[in-house]
N, C-alpha and C positions, 0 to 999 in steps of 0.2 A: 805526359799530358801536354796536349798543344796549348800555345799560348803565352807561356813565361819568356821562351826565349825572345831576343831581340828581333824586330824585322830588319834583313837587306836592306843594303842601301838603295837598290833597284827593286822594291818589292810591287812599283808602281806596273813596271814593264813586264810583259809576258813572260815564259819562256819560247827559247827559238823553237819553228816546228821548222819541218820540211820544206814550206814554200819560201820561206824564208831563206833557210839555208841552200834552195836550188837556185835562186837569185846570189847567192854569192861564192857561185863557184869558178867564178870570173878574178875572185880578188886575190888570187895571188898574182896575176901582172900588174909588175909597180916599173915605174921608172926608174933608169938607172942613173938618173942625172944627181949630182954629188948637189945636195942642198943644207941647208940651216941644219946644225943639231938643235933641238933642246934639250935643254931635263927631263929625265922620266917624272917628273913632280910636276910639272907643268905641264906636258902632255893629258899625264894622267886626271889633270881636273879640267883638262879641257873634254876630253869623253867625259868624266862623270855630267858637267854641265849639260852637254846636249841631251840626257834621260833628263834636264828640265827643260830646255829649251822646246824640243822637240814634242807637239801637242800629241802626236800616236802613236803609236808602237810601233807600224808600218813604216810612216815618214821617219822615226829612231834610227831601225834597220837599213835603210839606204842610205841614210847619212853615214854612218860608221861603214859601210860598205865602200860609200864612195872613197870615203880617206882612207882606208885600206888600199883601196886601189891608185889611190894619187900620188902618194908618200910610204917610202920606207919609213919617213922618221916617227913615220903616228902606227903604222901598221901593225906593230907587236900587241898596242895598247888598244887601238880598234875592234881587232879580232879576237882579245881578252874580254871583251865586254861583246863583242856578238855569240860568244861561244860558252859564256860562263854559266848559263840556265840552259838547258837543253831538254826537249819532250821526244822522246821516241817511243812511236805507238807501234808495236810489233802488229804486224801482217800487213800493215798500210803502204802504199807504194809509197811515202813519203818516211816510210825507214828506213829503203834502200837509199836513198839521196844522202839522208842524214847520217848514214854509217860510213858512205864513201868519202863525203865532207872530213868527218873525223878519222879515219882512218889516214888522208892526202897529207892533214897538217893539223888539225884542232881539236883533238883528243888532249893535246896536254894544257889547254883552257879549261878544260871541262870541270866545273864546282858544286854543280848540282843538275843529277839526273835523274829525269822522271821514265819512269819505265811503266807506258798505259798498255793496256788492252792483253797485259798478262793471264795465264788461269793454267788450265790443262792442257796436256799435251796436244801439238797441233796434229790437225790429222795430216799426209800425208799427200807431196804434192805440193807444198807451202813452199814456196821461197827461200832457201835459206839467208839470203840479201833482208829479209825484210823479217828474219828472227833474231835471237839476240846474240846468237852464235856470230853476225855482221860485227857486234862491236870491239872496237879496238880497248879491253879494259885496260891491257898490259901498256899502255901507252896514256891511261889518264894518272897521271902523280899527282893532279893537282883535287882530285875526285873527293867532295867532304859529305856530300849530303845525297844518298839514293832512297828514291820513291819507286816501289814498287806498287799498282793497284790495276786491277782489272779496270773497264771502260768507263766512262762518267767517273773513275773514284769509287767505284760503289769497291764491297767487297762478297758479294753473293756469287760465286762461284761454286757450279756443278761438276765434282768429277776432282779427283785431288790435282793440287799445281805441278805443274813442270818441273821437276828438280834440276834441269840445264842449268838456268841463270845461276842458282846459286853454287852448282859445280864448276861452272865458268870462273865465278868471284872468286872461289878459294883456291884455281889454279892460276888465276891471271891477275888478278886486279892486284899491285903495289901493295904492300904491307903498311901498316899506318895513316893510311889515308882517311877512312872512313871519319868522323865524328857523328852523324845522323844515317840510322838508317831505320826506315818507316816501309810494311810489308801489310799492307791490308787484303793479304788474303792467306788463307787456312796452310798452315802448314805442316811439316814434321820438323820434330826436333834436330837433325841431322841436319839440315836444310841449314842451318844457323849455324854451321860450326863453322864458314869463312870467317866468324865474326872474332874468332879468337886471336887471328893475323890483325886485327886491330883493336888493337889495348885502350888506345887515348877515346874512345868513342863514348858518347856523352848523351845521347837518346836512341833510344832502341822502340820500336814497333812490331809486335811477332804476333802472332796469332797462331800457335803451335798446337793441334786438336790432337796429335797422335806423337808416340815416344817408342821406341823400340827398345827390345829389357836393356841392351849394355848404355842408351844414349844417357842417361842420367849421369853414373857413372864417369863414362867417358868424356864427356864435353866442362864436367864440372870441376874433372883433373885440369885441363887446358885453357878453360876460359877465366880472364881475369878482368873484369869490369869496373874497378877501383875509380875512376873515374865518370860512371855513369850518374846520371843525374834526372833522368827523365825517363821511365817507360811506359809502356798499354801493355796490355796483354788482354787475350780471352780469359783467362782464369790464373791464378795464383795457389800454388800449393808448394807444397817442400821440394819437389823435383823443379818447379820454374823458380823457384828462388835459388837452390843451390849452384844453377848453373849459371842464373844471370844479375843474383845480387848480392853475392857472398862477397864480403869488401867495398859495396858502394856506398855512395854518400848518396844515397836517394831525397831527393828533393820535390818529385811528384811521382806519383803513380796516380795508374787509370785502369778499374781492371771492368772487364764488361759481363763477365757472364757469373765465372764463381770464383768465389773470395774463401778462401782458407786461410786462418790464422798459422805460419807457416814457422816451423822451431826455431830459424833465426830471427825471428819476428823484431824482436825489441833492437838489435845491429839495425833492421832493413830502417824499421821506423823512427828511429832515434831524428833524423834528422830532417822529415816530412813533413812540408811546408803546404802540400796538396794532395787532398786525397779522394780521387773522382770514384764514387762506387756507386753512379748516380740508379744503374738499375735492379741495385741489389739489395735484397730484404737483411738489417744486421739486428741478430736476439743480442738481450743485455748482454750477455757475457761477454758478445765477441766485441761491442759497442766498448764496455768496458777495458778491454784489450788495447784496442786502438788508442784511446784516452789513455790509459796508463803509460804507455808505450811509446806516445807522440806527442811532449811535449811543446813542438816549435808550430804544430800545425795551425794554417792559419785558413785553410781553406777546405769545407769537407760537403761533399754530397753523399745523398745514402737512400734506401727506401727504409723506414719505420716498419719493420716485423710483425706480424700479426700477434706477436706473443705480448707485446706490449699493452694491447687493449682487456687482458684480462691481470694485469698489476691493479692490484689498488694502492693509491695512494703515492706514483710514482710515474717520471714523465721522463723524455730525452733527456730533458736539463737537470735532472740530479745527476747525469752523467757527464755531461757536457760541460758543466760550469768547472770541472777543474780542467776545462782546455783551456790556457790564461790567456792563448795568444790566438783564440779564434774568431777572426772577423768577419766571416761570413760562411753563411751555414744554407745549402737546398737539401731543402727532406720532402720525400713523397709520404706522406701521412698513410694513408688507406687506414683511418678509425675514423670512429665518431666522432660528430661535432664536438660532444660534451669533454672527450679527451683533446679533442686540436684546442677549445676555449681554453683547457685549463695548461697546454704548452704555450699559451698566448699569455697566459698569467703570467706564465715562467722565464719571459725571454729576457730579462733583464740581469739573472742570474748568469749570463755569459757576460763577463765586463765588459770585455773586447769587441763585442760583438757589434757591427752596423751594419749588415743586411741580413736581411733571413726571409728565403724565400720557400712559399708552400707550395707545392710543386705537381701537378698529374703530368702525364705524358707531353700534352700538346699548350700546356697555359697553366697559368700561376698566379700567383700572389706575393709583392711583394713588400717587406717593412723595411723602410729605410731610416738610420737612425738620423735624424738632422739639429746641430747644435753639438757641442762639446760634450764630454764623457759628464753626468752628474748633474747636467745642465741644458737639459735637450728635450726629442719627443720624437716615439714613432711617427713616419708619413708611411700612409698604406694606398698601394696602385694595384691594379691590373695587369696582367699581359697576356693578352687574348692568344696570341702567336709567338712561346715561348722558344728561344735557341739558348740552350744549353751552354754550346759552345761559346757565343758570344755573349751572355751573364758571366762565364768563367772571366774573359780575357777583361772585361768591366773590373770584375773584383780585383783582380790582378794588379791591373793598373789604377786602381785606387790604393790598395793595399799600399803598394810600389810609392805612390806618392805621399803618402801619409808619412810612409817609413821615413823619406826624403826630408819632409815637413818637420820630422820630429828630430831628427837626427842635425838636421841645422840652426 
């Protein structure tokens, strides 16, 4: 799940594109004239300050360009910080620039790569300058965080993906590098086995629709994700968990399409702080599961099952009330009013709990507790134009600071 982790220190600034980086194909002429050392400490917060100084992104980029080109003695640290986000959009004439760039000298800056305008196979005739066979992976050591997604970020892609890049990553890319990696669009399982050359990796993004008979198997002998902490997926079942969460300390999941309760379930869940299942319907049993199985969770979405509206006598919250440590709750109802009044009776039965929000596709309702546990009162609002995403990253950082609050 997006959102726990920390932002960048630069998260204000772009990443570099091509015009950018064709403007600075100039700076490696520097003078040779013997000048001032400093400290790499003091260099280094004189770049960090100009991401404040500097009002644009544009005017950022030239300035660091300039002292690259002025001074050896700032130069290593300049082009650390013009190189350390990079956007390469495959097919655009602005990935042959950017691949040359990195290839000359700035590949081993490289900390975070976004790889746009990926999918299926290009037709033929393309560039190879401006595919991703251009980039120099065997030359980024410093590489932590790869974004993969088709155009705009979307992930609807016709026609299955290239398996280049990722045959690339597992001959080329440095071993242990990785920590993040985010693939929003449709894959095979095979596609993911670079990921095993990186152990320490700590958020994963796959979207795997298809498994060939030995990939289970095979990939689940090799892959050891003990340090994973964050995943999405399209679906969860005993084959995506065997291979990607046997040994983690899982902290969030997101799963988007279908949710199986999976044999190592109670290992995965034991230590599940967030649990985004926001478009998916869960009957008592598997509801139950969860609950029994998670208790640190603090954060849960879900859609309300149709089975629930012919119980009598019984609501979310006799399920929910032994989550001890859950403080904020999005449920898509789809019942009756007479059943959402009487989970409205119920919401107090989560101690923990201070927000709960009732949830359709596009807008919501939400209870906010206000006042001290024992000593307070729902406040109820609107949101005409609900974002998922950004209710999570609210609760998060309430949560985050409460924890703070209470712990000093």
């Amino acid at each position: 799940m997006v959102g726990r982790r920390a932002a960048p220190a630069k998260s204000s600034k772009k990443r570099k594109t091509a015009s950018d980086l064709h403007h600075d194909t100039t700076c490696s002429t520097l003078s040779r004239r013997p000048g001032i050392s400093l400290p790499p400490e003091i260099i280094a917060m004189i770049i960090s300050e100009l991401g404040w100084v500097c009002k644009a992104d544009k005017e950022y980029t030239q300035t660091l360009c300039r002292l690259a080109r002025s001074s050896r003695v700032v130069q290593a640290e300049a082009e650390r910080a013009l190189y350390s986000e990079i956007d390469f959009p495959v097919g655009e004439v602005e990935a042959q620039k950017i691949a040359a760039v990195l290839r000359s000298r700035a590949a081993k800056y490289v900390r975070q790569l976004t790889i746009s305008n990926y999918g299926p196979v290009l037709r033929r005739g393309r560039s190879s300058d401006r595919t991703v066979s251009a980039l120099p992976f065997n030359l980024m050591t410093g590489l932590k965080i790869l974004e993969v997604c088709h155009r705009c970020g979307g992930r609807d892609v016709r026609g299955p993906t290239d398996p280049q890049l990722f045959h690339l990553l597992d001959q080329e890319l440095p071993e242990r590098t990785l920590t993040t990696f985010s693939c929003m669009l449709p894959v095979s399982a095979s596609d993911t086995r670079f990921l095993q050359r990186h152990p320490d990796i700590k958020h994963v993004t796959a979207y795997i629709i298809s498994w060939g008979p030995d990939d289970s198997q095979a990939l689940s002998a090799h892959h050891d994700f003990s340090h994973l902490t964050e995943f999405q997926t399209v679906q969860l079942n005993d084959e995506v968990a065997s291979v990607f969460l046997k040994g983690a300390k899982l902290r969030d999941l997101k799963v988007i399409a279908d949710f199986e309760i999976p044999r190592q379930w109670a290992s995965i869940a034991a230590n599940l702080k967030t649990l985004d299942l926001r478009f998916i319907p869960l009957t008592v049993r598997v509801l139950e599961e969860i609950t029994r199985s998670s208790p640190r969770l603090e954060l849960l979405l879900f859609v309300l099952h149709q089975e629930w509206e012919s119980l009598q006598g019984m609501t979310v919250f006799d399920v929910l009330r032994d989550l001890k440590n859950l403080q904020a709750l999005a449920l898509q109802p789809h019942c009756s009013s007479d059943m959402l009044l009487k989970m409205l009776g119920q919401v107090h039965e989560c101690e923990m709990l201070d927000n709960f929000l009732i949830a359709s596709e596009t807008s919501g309702i939400e209870l906010e507790w206000v006042g001290e546990h024992g000593d307070g009162d729902w406040d109820a609002h609107g949101i005409p134009d609900l974002d998922f995403d950004a209710w999570i990253v609210r609760q998060i950082t309430r949560i985050t600071l409460d924890d703070i609050r209470r712990a000093g």
